[in-house]
N, CA, C and O atoms as a GROMACS GRO file, in nm:
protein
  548
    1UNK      N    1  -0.621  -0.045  -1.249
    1UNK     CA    2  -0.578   0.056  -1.156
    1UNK      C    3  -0.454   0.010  -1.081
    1UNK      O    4  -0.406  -0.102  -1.096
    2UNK      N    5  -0.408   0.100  -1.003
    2UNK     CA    6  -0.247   0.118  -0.913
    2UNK      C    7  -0.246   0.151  -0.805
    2UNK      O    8  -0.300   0.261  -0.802
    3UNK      N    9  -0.220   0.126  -0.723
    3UNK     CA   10  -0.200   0.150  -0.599
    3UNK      C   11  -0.046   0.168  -0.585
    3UNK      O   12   0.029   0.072  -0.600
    4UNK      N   13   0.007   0.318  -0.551
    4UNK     CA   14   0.112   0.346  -0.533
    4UNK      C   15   0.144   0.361  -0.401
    4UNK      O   16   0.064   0.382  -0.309
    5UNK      N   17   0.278   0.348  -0.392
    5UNK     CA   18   0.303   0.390  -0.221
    5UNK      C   19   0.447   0.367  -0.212
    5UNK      O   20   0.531   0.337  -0.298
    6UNK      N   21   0.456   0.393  -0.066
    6UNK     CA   22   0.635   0.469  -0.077
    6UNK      C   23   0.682   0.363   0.023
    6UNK      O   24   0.615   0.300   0.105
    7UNK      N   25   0.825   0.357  -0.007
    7UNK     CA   26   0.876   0.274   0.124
    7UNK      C   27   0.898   0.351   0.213
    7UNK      O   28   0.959   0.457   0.197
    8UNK      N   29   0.839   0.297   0.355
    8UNK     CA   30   0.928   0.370   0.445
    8UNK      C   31   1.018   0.332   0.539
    8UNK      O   32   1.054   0.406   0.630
    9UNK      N   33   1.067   0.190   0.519
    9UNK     CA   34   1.179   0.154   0.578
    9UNK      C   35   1.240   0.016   0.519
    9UNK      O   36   1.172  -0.086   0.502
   10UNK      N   37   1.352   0.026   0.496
   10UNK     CA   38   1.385  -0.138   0.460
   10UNK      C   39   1.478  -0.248   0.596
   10UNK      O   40   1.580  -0.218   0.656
   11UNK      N   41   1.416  -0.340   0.604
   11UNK     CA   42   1.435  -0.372   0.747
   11UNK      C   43   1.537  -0.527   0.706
   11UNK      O   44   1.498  -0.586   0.604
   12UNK      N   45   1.622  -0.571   0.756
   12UNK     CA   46   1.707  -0.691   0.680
   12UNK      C   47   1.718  -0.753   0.840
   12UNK      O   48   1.762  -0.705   0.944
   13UNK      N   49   1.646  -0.899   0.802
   13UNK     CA   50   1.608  -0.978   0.900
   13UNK      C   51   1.764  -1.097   0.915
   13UNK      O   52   1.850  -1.097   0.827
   14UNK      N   53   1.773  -1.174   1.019
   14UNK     CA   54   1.874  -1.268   0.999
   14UNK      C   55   1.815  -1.386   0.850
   14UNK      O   56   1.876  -1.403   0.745
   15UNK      N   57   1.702  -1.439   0.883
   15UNK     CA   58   1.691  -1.420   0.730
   15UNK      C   59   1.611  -1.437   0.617
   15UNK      O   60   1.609  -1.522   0.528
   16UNK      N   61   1.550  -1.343   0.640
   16UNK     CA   62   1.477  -1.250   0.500
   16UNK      C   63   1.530  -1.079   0.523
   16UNK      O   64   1.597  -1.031   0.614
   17UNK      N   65   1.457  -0.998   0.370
   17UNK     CA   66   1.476  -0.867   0.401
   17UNK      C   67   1.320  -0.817   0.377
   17UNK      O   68   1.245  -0.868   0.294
   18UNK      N   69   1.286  -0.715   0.459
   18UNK     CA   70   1.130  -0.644   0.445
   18UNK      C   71   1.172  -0.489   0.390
   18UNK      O   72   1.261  -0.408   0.416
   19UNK      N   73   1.039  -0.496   0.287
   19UNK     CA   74   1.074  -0.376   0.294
   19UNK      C   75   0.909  -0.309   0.334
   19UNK      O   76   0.806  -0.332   0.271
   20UNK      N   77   0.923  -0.227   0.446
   20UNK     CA   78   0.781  -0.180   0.501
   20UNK      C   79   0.722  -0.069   0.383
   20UNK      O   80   0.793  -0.031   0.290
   21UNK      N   81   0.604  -0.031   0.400
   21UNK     CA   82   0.576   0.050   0.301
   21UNK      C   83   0.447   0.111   0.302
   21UNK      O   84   0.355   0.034   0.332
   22UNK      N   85   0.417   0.226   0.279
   22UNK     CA   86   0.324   0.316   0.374
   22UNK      C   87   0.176   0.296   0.352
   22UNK      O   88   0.088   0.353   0.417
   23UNK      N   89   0.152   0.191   0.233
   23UNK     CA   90   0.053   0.134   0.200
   23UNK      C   91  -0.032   0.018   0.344
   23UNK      O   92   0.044   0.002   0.439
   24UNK      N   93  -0.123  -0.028   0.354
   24UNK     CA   94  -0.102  -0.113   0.444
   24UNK      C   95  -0.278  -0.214   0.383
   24UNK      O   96  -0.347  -0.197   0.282
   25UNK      N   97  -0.293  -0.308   0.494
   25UNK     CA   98  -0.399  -0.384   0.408
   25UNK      C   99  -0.503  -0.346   0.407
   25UNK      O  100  -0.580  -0.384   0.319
   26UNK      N  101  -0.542  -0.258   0.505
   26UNK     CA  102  -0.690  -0.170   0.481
   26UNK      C  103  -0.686  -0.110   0.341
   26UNK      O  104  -0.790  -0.071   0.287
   27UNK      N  105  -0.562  -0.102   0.280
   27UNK     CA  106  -0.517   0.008   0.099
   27UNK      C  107  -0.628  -0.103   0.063
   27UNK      O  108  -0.746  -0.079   0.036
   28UNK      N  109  -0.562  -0.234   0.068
   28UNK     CA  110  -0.526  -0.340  -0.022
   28UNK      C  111  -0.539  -0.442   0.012
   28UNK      O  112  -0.436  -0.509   0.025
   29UNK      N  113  -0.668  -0.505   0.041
   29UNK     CA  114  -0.680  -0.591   0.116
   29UNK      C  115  -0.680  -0.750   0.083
   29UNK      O  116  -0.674  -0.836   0.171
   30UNK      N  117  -0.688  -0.773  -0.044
   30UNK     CA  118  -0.690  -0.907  -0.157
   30UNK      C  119  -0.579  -0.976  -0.100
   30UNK      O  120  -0.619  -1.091  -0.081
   31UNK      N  121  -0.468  -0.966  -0.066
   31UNK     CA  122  -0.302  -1.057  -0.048
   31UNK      C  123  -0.343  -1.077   0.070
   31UNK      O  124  -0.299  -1.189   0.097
   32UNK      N  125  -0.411  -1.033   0.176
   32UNK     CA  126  -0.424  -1.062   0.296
   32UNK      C  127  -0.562  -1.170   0.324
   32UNK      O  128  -0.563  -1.246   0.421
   33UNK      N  129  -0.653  -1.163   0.243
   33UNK     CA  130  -0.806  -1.237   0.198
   33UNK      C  131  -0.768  -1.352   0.153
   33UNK      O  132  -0.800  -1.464   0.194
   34UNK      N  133  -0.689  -1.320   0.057
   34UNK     CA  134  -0.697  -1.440  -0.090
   34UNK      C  135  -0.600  -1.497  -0.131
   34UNK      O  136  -0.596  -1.587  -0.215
   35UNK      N  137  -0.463  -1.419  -0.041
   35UNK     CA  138  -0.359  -1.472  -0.100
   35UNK      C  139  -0.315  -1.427  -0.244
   35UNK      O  140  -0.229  -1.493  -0.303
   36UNK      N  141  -0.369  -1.323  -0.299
   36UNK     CA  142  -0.429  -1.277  -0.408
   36UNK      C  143  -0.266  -1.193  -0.462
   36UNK      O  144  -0.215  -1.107  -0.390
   37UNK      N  145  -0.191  -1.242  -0.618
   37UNK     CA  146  -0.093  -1.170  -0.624
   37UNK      C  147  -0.124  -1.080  -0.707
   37UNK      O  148  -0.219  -1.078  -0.785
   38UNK      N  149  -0.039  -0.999  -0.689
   38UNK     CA  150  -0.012  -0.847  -0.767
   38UNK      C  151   0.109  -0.813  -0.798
   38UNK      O  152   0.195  -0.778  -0.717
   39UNK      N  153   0.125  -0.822  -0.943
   39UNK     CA  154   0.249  -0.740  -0.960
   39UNK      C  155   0.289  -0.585  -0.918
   39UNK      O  156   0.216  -0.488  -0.895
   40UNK      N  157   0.399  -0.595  -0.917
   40UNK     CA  158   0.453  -0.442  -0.811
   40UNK      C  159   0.566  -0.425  -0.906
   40UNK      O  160   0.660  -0.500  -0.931
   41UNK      N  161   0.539  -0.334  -0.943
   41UNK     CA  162   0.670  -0.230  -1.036
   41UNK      C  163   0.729  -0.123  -0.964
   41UNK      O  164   0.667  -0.036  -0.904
   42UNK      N  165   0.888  -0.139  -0.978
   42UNK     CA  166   0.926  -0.025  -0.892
   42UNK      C  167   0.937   0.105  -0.944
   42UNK      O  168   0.944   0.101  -1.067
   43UNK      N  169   0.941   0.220  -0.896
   43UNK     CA  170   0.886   0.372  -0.991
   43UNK      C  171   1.057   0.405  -0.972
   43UNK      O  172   1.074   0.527  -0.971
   44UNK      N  173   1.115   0.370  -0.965
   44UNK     CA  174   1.278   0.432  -0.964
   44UNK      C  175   1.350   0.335  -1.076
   44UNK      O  176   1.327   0.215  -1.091
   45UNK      N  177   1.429   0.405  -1.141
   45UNK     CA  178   1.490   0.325  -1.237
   45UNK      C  179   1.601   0.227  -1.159
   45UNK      O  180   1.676   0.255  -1.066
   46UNK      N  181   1.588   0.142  -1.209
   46UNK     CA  182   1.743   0.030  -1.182
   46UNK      C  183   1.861   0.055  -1.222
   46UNK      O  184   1.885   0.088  -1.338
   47UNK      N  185   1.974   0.037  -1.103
   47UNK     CA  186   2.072   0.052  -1.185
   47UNK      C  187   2.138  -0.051  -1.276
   47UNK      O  188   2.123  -0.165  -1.231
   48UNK      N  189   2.206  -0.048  -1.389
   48UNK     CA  190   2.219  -0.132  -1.482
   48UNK      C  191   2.326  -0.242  -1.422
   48UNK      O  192   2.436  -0.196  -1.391
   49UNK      N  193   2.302  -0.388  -1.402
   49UNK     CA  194   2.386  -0.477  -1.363
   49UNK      C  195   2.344  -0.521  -1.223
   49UNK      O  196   2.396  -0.622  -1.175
   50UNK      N  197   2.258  -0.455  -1.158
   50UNK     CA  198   2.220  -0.481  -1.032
   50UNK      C  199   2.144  -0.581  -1.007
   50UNK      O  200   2.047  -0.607  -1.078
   51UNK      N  201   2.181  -0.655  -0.897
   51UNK     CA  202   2.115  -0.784  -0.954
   51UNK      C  203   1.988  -0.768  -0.821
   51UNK      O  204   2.002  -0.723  -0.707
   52UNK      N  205   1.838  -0.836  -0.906
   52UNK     CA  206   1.734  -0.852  -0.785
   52UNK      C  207   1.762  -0.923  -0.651
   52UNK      O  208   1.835  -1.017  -0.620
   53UNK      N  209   1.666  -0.830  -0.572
   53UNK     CA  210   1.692  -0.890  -0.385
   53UNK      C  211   1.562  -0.921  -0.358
   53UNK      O  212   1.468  -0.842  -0.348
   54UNK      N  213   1.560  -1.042  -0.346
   54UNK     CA  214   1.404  -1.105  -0.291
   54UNK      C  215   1.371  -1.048  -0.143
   54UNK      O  216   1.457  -1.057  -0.056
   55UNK      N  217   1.234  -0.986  -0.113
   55UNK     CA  218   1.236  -0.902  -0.038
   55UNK      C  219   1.067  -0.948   0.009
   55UNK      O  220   0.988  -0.995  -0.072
   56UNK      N  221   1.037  -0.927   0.137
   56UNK     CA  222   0.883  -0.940   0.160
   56UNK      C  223   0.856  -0.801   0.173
   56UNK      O  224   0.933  -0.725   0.232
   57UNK      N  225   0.732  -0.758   0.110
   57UNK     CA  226   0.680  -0.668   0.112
   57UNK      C  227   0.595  -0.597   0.246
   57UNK      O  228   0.526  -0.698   0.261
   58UNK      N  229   0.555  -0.524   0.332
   58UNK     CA  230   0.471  -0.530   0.438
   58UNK      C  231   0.385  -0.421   0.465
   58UNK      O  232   0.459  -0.383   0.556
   59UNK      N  233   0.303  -0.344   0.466
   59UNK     CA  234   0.286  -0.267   0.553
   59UNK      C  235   0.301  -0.269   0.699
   59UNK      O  236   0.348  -0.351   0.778
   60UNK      N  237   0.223  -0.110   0.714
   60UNK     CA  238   0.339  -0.048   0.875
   60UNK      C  239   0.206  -0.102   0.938
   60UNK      O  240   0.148   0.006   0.950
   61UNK      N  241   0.130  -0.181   0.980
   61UNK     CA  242  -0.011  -0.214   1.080
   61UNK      C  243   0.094  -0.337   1.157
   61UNK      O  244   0.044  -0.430   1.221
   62UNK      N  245   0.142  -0.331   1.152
   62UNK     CA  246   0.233  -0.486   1.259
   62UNK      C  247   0.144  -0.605   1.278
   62UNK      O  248   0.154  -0.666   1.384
   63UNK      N  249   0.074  -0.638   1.206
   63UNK     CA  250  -0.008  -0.773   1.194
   63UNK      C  251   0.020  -0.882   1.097
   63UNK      O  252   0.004  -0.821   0.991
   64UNK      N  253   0.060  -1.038   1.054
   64UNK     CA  254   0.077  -1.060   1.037
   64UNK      C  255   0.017  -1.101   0.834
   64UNK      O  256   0.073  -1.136   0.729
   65UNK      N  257  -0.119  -1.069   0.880
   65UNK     CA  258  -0.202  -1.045   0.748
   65UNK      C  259  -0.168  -0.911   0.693
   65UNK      O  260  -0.257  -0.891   0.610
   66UNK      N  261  -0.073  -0.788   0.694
   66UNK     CA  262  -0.065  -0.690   0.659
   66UNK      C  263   0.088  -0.719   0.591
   66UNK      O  264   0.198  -0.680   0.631
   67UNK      N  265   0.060  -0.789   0.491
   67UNK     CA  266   0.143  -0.857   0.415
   67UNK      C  267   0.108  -0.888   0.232
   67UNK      O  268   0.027  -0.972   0.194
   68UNK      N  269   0.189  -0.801   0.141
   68UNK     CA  270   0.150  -0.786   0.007
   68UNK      C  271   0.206  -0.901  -0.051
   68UNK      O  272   0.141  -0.964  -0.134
   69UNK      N  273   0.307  -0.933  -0.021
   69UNK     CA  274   0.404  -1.023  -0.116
   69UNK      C  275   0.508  -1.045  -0.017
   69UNK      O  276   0.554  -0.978   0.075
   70UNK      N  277   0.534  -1.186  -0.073
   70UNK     CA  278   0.696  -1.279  -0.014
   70UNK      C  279   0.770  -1.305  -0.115
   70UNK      O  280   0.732  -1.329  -0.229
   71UNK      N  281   0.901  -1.300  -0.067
   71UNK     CA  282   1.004  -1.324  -0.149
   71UNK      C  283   0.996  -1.273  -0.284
   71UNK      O  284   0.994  -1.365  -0.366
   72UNK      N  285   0.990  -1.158  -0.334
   72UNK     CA  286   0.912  -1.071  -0.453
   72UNK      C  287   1.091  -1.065  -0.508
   72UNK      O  288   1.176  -1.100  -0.426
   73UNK      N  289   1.115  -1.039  -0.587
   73UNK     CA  290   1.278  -1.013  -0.659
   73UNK      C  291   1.231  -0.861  -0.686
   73UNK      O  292   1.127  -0.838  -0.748
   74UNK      N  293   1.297  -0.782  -0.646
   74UNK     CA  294   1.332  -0.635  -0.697
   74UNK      C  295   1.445  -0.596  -0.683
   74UNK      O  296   1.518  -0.666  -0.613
   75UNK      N  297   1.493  -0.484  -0.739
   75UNK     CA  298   1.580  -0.381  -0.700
   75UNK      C  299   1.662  -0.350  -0.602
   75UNK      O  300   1.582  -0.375  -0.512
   76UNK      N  301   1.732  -0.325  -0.561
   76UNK     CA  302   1.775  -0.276  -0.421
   76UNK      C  303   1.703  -0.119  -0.376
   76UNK      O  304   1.761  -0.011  -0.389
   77UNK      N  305   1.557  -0.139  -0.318
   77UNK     CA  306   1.497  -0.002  -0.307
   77UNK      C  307   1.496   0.044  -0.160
   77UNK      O  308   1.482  -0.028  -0.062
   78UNK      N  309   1.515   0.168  -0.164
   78UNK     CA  310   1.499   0.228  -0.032
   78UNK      C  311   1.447   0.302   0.035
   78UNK      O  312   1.381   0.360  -0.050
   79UNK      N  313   1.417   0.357   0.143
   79UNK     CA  314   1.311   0.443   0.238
   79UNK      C  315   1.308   0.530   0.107
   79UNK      O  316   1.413   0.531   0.042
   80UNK      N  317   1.145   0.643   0.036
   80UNK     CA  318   1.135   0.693  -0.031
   80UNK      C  319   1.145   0.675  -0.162
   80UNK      O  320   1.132   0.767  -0.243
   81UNK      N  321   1.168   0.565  -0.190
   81UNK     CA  322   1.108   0.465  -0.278
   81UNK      C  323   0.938   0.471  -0.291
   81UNK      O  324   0.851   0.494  -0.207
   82UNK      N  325   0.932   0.450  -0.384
   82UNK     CA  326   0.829   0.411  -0.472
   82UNK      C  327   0.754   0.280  -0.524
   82UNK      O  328   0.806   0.251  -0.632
   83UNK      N  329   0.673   0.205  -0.498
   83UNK     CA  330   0.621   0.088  -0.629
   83UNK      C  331   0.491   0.107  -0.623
   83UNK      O  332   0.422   0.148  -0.530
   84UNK      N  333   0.451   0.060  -0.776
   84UNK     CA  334   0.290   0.032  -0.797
   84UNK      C  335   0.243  -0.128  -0.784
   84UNK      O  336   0.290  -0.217  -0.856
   85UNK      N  337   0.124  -0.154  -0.661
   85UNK     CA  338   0.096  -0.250  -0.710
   85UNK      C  339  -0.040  -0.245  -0.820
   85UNK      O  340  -0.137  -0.170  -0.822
   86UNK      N  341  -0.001  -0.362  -0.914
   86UNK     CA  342  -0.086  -0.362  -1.036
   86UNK      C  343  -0.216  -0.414  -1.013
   86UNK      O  344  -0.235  -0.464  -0.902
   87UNK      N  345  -0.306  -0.414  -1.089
   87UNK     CA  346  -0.454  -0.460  -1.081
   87UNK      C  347  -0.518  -0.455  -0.928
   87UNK      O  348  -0.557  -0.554  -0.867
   88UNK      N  349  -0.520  -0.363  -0.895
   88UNK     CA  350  -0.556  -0.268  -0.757
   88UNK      C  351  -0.686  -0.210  -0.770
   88UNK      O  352  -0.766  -0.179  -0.682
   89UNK      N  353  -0.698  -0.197  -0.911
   89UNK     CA  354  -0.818  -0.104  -0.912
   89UNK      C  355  -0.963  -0.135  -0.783
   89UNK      O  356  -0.972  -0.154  -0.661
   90UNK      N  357  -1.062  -0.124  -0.912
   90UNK     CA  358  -1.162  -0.157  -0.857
   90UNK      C  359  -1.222  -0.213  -0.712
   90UNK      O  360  -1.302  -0.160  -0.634
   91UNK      N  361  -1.158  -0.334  -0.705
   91UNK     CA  362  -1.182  -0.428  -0.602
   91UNK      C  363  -1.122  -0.374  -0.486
   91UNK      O  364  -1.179  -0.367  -0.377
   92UNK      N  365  -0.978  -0.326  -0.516
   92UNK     CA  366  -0.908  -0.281  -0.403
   92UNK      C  367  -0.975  -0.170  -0.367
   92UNK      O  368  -1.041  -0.195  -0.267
   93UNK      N  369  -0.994  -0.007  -0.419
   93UNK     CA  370  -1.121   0.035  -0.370
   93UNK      C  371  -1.225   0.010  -0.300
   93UNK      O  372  -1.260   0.095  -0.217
   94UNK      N  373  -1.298  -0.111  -0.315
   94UNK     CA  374  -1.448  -0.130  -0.225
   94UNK      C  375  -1.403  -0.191  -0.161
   94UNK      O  376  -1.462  -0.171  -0.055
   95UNK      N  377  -1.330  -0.264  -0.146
   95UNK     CA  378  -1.266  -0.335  -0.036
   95UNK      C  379  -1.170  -0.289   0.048
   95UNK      O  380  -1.121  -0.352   0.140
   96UNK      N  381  -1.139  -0.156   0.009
   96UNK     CA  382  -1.067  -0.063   0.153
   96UNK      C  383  -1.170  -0.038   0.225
   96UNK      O  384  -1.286  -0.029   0.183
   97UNK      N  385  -1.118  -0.020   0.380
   97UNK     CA  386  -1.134   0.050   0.469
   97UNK      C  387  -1.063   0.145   0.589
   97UNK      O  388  -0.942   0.160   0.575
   98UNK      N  389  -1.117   0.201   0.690
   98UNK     CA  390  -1.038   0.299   0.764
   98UNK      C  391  -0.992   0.177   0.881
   98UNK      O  392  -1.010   0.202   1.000
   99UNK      N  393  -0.944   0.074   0.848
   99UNK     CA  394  -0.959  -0.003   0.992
   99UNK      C  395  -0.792   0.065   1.013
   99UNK      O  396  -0.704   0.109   0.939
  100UNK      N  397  -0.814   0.039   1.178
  100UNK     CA  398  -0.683   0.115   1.246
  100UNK      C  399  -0.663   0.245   1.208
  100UNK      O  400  -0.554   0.301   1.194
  101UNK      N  401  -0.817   0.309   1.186
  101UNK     CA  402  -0.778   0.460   1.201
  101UNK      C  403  -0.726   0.505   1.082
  101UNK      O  404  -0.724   0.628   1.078
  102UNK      N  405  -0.686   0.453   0.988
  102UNK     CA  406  -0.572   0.460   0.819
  102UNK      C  407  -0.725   0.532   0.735
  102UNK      O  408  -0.825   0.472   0.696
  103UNK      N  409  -0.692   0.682   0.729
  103UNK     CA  410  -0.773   0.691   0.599
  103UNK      C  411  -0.762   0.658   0.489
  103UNK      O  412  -0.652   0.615   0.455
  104UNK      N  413  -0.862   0.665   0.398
  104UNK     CA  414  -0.897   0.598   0.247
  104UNK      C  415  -0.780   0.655   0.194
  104UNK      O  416  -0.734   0.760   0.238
  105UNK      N  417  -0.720   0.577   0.082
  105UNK     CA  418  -0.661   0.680   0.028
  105UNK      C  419  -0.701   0.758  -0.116
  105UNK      O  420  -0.780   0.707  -0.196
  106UNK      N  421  -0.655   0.852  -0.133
  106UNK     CA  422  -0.763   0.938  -0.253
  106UNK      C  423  -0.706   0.874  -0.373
  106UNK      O  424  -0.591   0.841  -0.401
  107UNK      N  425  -0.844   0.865  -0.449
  107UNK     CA  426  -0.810   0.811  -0.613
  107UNK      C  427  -0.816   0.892  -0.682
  107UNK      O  428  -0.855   1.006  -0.657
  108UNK      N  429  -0.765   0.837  -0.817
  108UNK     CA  430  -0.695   0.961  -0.902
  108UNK      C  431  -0.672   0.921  -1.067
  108UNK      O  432  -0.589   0.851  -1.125
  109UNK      N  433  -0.785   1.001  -1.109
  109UNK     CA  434  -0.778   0.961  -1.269
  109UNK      C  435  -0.694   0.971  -1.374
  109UNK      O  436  -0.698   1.088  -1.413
  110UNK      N  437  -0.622   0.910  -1.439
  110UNK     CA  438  -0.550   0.903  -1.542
  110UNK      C  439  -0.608   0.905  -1.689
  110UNK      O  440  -0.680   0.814  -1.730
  111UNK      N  441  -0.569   1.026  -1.773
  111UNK     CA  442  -0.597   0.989  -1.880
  111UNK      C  443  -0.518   1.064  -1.971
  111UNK      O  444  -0.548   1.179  -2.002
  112UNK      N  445  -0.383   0.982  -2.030
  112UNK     CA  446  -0.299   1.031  -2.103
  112UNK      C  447  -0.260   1.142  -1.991
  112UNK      O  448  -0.279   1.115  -1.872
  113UNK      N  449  -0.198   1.285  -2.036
  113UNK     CA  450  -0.152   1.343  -1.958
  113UNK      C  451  -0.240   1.474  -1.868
  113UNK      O  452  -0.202   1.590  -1.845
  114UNK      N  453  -0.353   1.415  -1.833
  114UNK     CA  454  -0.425   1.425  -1.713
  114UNK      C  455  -0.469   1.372  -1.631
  114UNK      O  456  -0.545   1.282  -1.668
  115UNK      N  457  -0.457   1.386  -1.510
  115UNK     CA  458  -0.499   1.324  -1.369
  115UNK      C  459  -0.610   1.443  -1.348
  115UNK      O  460  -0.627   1.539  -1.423
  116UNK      N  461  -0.703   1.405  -1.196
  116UNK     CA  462  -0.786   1.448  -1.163
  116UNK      C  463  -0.805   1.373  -1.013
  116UNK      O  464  -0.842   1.256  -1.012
  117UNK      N  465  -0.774   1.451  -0.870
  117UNK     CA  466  -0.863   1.353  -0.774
  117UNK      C  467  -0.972   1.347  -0.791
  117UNK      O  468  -1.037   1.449  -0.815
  118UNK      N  469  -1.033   1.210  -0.784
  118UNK     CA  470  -1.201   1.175  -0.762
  118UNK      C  471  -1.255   1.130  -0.628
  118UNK      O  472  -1.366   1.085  -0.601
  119UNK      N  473  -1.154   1.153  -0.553
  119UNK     CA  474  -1.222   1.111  -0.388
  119UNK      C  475  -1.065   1.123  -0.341
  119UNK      O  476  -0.966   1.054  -0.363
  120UNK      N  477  -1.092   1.252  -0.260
  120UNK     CA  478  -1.009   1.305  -0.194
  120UNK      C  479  -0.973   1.240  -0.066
  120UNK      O  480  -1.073   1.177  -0.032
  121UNK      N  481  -0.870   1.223   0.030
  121UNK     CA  482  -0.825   1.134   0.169
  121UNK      C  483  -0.889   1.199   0.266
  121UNK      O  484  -0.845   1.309   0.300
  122UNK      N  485  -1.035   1.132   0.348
  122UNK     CA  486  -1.054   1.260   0.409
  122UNK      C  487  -0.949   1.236   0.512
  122UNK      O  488  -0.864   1.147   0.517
  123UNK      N  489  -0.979   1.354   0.612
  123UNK     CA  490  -0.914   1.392   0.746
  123UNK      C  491  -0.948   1.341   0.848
  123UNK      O  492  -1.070   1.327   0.860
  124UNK      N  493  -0.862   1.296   0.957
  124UNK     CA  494  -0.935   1.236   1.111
  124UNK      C  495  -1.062   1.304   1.167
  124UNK      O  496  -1.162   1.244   1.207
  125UNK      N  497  -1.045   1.413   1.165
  125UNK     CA  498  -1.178   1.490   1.185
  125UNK      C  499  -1.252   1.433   1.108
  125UNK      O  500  -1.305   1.343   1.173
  126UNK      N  501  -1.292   1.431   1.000
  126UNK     CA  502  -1.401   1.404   0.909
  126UNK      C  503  -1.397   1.208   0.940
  126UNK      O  504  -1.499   1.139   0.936
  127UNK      N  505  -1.289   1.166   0.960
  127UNK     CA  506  -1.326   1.052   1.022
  127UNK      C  507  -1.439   1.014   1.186
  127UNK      O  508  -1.508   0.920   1.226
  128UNK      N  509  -1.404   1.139   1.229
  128UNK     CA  510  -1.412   1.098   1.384
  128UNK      C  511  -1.578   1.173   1.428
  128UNK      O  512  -1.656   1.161   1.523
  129UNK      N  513  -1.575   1.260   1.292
  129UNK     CA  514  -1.704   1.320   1.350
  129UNK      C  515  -1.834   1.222   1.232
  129UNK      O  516  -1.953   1.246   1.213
  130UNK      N  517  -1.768   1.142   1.189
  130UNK     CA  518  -1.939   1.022   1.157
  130UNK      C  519  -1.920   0.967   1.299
  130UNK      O  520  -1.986   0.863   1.292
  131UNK      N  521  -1.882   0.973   1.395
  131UNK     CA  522  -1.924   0.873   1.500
  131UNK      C  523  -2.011   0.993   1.606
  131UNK      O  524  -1.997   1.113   1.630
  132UNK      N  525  -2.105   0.884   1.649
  132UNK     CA  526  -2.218   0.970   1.743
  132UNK      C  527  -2.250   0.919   1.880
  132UNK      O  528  -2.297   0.807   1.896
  133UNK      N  529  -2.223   1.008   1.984
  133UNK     CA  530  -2.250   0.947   2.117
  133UNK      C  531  -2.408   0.957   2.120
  133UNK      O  532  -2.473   1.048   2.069
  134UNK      N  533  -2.470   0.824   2.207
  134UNK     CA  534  -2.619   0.804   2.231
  134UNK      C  535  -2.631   0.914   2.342
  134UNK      O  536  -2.540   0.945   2.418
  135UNK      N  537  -2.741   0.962   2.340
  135UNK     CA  538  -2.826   1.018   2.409
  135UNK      C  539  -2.817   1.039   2.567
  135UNK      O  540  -2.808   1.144   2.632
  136UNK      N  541  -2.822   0.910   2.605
  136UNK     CA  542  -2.818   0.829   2.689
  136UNK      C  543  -2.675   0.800   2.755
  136UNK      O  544  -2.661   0.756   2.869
  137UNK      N  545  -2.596   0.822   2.690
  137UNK     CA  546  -2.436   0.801   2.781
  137UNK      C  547  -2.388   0.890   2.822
  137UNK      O  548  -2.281   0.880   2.883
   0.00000   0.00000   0.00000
């Protein structure tokens, strides 16, 4: 499985460059656990001759474990951008959660040229109403 997601900002440090990205570690939580790598393919074609920019990867949670990859060589990609990280499946699934409020995100079957959602993103509402005030408060 894949875990796709978009950039949404590329940030160029004195010195490194980030590129943030709307994924975050509740998606994907293995690189932040385990140190765990994943290849990341970018979904925009390259232009021909362009040479790779080593880039840290991040999500938007501003924590220091909300971190996919360092110094990764890609593309020159930008806000609305695209990458997949690879071998996401499974694990990355049961091992998401809503922490910081971030709903699940919905999965989505591939087979040849059909998809299908199989677990839709719920909504803050549908987040906010599993929680139950006691009786008593």
């Amino acid at each position: 499985g894949v875990l796709v997601t978009e950039v949404i900002y590329r940030k160029k440090a004195e010195e490194r460059e980030f590129l943030i990205v709307d994924a975050a570690m509740n998606d994907l939580v293995r690189p932040a656990m385990y140190s765990a790598h994943h290849d990341i393919d970018p979904l925009v074609e390259a232009v021909p001759g362009e040479p790779l920019v080593p880039v840290d990867i991040v999500g938007p949670i501003c924590e220091s474990g909300d971190t996919f990859a360092k110094q990764r060589a890609l593309p020159l990609l930008q806000a609305g951008d695209r990458i997949a990280f690879r071998s996401a499946g499974a694990y990355g699934a049961v091992m998401s959660s809503e922490y910081n409020s971030r709903p699940l995100v919905p999965e989505v079957l591939v087979s040849g040229d059909h998809f299908a959602v199989i677990r839709r993103r719920p909504t803050y509402d549908e987040m906010i109403a599993r929680d139950t005030i006691p009786a008593w408060l």
